[in-house]
C-alpha positions in Angstrom: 0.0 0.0 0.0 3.2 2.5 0.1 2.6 5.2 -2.0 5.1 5.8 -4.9 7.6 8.5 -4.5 8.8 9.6 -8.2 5.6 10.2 -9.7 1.9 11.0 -9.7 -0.5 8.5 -10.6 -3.1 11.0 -10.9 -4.7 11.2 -13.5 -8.3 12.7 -13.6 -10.6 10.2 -15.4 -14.4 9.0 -16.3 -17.1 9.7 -13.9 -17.3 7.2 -10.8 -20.0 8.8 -8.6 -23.1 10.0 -9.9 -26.1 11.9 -8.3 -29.3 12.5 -9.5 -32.0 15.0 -8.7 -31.4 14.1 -5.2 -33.9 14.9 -2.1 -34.0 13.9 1.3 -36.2 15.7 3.9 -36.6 14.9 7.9 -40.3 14.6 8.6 -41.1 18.5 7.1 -37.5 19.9 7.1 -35.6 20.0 3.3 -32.2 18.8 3.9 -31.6 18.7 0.3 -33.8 19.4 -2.7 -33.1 18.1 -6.4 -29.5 18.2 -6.3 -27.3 16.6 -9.0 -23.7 16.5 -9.4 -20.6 14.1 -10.4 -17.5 13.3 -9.2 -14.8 11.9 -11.4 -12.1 9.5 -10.7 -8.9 11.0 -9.1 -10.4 14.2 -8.8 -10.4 16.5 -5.8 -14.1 17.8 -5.5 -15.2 20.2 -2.8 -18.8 20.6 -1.2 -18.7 24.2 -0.2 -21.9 26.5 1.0 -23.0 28.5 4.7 -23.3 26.5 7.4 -27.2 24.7 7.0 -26.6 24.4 3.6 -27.1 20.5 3.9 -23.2 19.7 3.2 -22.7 16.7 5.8 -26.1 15.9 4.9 -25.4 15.1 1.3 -21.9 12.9 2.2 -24.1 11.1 4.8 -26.6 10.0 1.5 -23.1 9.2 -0.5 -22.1 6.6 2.0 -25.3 5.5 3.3 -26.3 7.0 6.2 -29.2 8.6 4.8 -31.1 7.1 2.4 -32.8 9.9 -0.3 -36.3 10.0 -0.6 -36.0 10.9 -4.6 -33.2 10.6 -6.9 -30.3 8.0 -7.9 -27.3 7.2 -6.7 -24.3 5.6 -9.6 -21.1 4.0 -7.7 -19.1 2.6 -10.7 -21.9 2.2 -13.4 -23.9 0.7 -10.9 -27.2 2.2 -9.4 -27.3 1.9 -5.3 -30.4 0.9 -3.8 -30.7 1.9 0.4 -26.9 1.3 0.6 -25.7 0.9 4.1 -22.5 2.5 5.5 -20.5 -1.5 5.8 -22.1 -2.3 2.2 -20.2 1.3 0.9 -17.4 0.8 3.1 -16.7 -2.8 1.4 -17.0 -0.8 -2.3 -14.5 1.1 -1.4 -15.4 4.1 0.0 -14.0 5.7 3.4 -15.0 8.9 5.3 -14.0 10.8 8.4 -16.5 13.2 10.4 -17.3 16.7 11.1 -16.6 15.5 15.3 -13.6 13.3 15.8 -14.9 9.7 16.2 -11.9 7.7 17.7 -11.6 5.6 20.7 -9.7 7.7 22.6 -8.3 5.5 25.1 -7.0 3.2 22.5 -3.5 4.2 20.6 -3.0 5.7 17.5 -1.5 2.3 15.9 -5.0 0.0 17.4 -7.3 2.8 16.2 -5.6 2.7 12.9 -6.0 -1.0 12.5 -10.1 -0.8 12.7 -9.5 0.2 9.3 -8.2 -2.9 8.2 -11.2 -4.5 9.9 -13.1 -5.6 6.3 -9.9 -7.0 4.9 -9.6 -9.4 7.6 -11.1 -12.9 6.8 -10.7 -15.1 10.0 -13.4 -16.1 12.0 -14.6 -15.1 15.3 -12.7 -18.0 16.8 -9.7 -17.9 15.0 -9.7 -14.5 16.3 -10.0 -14.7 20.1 -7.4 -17.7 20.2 -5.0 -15.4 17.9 -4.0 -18.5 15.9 -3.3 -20.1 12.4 -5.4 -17.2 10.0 -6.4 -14.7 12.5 -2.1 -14.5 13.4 -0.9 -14.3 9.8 -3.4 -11.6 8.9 -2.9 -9.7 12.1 1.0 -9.3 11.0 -0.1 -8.6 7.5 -2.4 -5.9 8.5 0.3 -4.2 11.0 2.0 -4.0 7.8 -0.2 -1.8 5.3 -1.3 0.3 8.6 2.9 0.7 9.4 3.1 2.1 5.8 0.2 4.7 6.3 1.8 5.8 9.4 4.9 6.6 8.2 2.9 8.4 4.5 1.4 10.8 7.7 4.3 10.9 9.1 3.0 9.8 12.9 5.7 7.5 13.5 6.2 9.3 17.1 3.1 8.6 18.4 2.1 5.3 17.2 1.7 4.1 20.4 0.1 7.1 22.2 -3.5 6.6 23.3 -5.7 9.2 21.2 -7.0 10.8 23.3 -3.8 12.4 24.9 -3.0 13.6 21.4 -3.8 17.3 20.5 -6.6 18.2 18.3 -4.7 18.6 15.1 -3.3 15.1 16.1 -5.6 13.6 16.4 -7.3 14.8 12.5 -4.8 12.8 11.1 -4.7 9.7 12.8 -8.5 9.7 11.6 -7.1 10.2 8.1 -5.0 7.6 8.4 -7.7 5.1 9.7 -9.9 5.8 6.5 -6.8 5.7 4.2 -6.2 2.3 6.2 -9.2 0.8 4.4 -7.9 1.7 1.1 -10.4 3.5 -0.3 -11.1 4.5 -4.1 -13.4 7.1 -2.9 -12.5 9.1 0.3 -14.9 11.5 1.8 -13.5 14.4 4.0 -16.1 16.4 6.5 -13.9 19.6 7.2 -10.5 17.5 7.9 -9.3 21.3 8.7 -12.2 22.6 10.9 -10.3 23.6 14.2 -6.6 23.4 12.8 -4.2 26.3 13.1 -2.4 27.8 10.1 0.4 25.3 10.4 -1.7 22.2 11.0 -3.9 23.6 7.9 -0.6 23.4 5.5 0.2 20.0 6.8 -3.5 18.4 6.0 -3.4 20.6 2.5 -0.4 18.6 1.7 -1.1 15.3 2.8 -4.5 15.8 1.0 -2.9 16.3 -2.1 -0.1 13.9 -1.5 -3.4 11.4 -0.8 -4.9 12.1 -4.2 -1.7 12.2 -6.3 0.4 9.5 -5.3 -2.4 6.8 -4.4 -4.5 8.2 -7.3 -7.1 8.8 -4.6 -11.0 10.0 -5.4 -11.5 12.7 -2.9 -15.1 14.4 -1.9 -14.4 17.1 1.1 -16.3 19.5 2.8 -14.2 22.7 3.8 -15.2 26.2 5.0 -11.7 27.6 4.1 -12.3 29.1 1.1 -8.8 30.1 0.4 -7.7 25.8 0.9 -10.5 25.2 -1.3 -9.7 26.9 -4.3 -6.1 26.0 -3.9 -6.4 22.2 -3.9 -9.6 21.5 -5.7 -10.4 20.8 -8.9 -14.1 21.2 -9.1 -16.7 23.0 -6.3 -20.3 22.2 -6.2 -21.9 25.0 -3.9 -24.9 24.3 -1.5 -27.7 26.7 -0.1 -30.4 26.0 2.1 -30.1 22.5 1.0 -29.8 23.4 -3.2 -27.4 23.9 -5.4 -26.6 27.3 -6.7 -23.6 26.7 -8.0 -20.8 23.9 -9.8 -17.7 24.2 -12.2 -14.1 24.7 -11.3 -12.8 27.3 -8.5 -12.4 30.3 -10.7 -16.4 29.9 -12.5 -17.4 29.0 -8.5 -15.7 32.6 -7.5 -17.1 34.5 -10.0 -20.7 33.1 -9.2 -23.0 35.8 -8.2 -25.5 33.5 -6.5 -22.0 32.2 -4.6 -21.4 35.6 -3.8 -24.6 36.3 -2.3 -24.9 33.2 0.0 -21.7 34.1 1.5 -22.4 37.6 2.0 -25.7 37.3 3.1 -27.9 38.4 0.6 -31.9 38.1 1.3 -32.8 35.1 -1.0 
């Protein structure tokens, strides 16, 4: 799973993830109302809009969470039907949260190797004994989560329960955890939310690092507007739950319905 070194694999392809006049409401409350956008592989694609704009909402439909009351969902040419979070999760797609969900008293190495849980194939007995399969694939798993600690570059604290980690910390070892599953779709909800300038500059570049040298499919949700329009390649903007804007950074800048959300303006 070690990422190459010389070169990019990136290489922004065909469209893996479509969404189709999507709705989802909560008894009488819109969350989201006839939105449609793609994402295409190895891209970087960004869910901007004000807070309530139905962001986390719309990655919780993605990896099944929520389940839309209209519209289609197309994973890889094929159309999802009330797909549950372990059904995406063994399609290949990972995600980390808006709130930090670790277990906090276990270390950054342990919490890690949850991601590794759907590759491991041994039974429930196997497993409690620790013998024959259940001991070969725990040293194989070590292995590929040992390579995505030292890609994030957390060698020092591998062994460090999380929750004695700072908060900065403590965002990466939940990137690591999802990249740990080996996902060809990652979903990010605000990886930066919280982070000082220098811890901003870090994720940035392990974000990008993610996507070009693993080829990585990356959906993420960011209210810094100046990290957006640096790493992405295309932004679809949110408003009370529709979208009002998509296209690459410079056509989502110039977009005076984008302008207005941010600024306020009485819709």
């Amino acid at each position: 799973m070690s990422a190459p070194k010389t070169e990019s694999v990136r290489k922004i392809g065909d469209t893996i993830l479509k969404l189709e006049n999507i709705s989802l409401a909560f008894g009488g409350v819109k969350a989201l109302t006839d939105i449609s956008f793609d994402v295409r592989e190895h891209e970087i694609r960004a869910i901007i809009g004000p807070n309530g704009a139905g962001k986390s909402s719309m990655l919780n439909v993605i990896n099944g969470v929520y389940h839309p009351q209209q519209g289609t969902i197309t994973f890889h040419g094929d159309v999802r039907h009330n797909m549950r979070p372990h059904d995406a999760a063994s399609q290949g797609i990972a995600r980390t949260f808006q709130n930090i969900a670790l277990f906090k008293s276990m270390s950054v190495l342990d919490n890690i190797m949850t991601g590794r849980t759907l590759k491991m194939k041994a039974n429930f007995i196997e497993q409690a004994l620790w013998i024959g399969r259940a001991r070969r694939e725990e040293f194989a798993q070590r292995a590929k989560v040992e390579q995505v600690i030292d890609f994030l570059e957390i060698q020092h604290i591998r062994k460090t329960p999380v929750g004695r980690l700072p908060y900065g910390l403590q965002k990466r070892v939940e990137l690591a955890r999802a990249l740990a599953a080996e996902p060809t779709l990652l979903l990010l909800d605000e990886p930066m939310a919280g982070m000082n300038v220098e811890e901003k500059q870090d994720m940035c570049r392990f974000i990008l690092d993610v996507n070009e040298q693993y080829g990585t499919t990356i959906v993420l949700i960011e209210h810094d507007m100046g990290v957006v329009m640096d790493i992405s390649d295309r932004v679809v903007v949110l408003d009370y739950g529709k979208k009002i804007g998509d296209g690459t950074p410079a056509e989502v800048r110039g977009n005076k319905a984008v302008i207005d959300a941010y600024l306020g303006v009485a819709h």
